[in-house]
C-alpha positions in Angstrom: 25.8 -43.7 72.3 26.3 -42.8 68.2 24.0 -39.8 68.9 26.1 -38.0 71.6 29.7 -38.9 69.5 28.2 -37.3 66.3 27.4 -34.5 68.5 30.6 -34.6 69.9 32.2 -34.8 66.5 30.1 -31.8 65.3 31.2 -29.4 68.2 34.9 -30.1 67.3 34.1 -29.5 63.6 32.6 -26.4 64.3 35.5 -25.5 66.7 38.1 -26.6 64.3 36.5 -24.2 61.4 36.1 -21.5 63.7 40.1 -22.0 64.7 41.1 -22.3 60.7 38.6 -19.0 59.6 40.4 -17.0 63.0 44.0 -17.7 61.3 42.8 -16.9 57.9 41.8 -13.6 59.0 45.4 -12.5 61.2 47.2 -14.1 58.4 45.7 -11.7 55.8 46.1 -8.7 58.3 49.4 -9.3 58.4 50.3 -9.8 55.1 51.8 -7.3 53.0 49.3 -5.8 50.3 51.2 -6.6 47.8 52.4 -10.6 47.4 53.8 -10.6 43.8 56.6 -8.2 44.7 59.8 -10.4 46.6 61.6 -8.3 48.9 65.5 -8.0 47.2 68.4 -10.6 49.1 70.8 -8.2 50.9 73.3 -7.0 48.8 71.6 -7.3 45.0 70.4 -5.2 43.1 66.6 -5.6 41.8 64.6 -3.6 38.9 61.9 -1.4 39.9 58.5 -3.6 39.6 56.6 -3.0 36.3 52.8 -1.7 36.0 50.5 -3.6 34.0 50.9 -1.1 31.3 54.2 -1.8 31.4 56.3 0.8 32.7 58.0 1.4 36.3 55.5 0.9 38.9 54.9 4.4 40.9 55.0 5.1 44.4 51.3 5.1 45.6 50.1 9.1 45.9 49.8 10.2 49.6 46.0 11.7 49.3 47.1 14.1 52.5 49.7 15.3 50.3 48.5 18.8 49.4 48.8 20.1 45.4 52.3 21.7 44.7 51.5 24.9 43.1 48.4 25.3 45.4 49.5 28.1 47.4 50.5 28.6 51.2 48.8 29.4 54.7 45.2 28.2 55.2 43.1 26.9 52.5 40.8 25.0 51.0 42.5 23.2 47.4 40.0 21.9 45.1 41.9 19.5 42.3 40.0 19.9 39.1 41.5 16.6 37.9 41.6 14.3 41.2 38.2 15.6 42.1 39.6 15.9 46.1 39.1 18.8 48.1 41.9 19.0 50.5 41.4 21.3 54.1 44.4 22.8 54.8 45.8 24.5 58.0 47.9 27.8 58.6 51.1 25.4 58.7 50.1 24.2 55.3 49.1 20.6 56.4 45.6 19.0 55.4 43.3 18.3 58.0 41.1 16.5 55.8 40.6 15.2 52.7 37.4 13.4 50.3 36.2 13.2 47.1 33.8 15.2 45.3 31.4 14.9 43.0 31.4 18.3 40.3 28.6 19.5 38.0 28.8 20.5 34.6 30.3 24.2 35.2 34.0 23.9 36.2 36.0 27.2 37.8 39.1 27.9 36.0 42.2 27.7 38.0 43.4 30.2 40.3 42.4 31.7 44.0 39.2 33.0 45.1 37.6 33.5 48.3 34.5 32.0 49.7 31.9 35.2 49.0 29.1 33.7 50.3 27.3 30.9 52.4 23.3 29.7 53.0 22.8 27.0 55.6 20.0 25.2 53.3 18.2 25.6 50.1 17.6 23.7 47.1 20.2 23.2 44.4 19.4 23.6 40.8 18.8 19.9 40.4 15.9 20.1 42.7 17.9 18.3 45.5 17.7 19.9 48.9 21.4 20.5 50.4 23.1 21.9 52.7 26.2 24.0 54.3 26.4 25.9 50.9 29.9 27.5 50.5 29.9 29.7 47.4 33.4 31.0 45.5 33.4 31.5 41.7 31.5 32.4 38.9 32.3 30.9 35.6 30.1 31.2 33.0 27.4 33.0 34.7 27.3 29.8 36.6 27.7 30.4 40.7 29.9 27.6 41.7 30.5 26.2 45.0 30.6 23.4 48.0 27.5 21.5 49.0 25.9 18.0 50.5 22.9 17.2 49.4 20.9 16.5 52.4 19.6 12.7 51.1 23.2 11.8 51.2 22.6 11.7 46.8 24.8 12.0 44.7 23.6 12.1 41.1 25.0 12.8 37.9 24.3 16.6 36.5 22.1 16.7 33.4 25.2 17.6 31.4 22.3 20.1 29.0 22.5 22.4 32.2 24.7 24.9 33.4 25.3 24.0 37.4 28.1 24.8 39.7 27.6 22.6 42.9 30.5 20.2 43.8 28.7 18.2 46.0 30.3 15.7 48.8 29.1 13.8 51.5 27.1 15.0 54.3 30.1 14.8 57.0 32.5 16.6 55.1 29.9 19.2 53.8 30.3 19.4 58.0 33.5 19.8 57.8 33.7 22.2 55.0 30.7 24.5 56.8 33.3 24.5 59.8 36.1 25.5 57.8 35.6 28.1 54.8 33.9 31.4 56.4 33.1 34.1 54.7 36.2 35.3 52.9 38.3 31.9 53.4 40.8 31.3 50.6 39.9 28.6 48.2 42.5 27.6 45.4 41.5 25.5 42.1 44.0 23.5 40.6 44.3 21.7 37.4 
């Protein structure tokens, strides 16, 4: 008789954790991401939160939201700074965004057009990539899209002069699809 109640009382311990872990989870999805911040009692007036480093907390930046200063119509916008490429239709809205990974050879800002494109070589590193969308020279340097075809991303040698802004494989894709021969590609600081 013990044996089959501590059987029993194992089953209902399992199902009891199994309940408490299933809670746990919708609770967090439905939290808000922020818990610190008290929403304000109607009718008062509240100061904006504070940062860590001690000034007003700012609005978090939309990464859709598409470089003022970065031109009209469609595009690709590559952010010096954020290191984001943004895709960006004929009405001005991105279609897709993602990091990237540059090399030692920045262009400066301005507009150029994609001037040329190779399905697959290898890059100055040695790495093998792919869907190679070339438009700037800076320093005698070609510069351009690429993904290397590993998936790598390494860190240049910073005692060479290379131009490839690698990204990931899928939006090397997506890039490939979108920036023909002649496309307009727009650097910003």
């Amino acid at each position: 008789m013990a044996r089959s109640s501590s059987g029993f009382v194992a089953g209902l311990t399992a199902a009891a954790v199994a309940a408490v872990c299933f809670l746990a989870y919708q609770a967090s999805a439905s939290a808000p991401a922020d818990l610190s911040v008290k929403p304000p009692a109607s009718g008062t007036s509240t100061t904006p939160p504070v940062s860590p480093s001690g000034g007003p907390k700012q609005p978090a930046k939309d990464p859709l939201a598409v470089p003022a200063g970065s031109g009209t119509g469609e595009r690709v916008v590559y952010a010096l700074s954020d290191r984001r490429v943004w895709l960006v239709d004929a009405k001005g809205k991105a279609t897709r965004t993602f990091k990237v990974w540059p090399s030692t050879v920045d262009p400066l800002p301005g507009a150029y057009t994609v001037s040329s494109r190779s399905g697959s070589v290898r890059g100055s590193d040695g790495v093998q990539i792919e869907h190679v969308v070339r438009f700037a020279t800076a320093q005698d340097v070609a510069v351009g899209f690429s993904a290397a075809v590993d998936g790598s991303t390494p860190s240049p040698d910073p005692s060479k002069k290379t131009g490839g802004i690698r990204m990931k494989r899928a939006d090397g894709d997506a890039m490939w699809t979108f920036a023909v021969i002649g496309a307009k590609v727009v650097v910003v600081s």
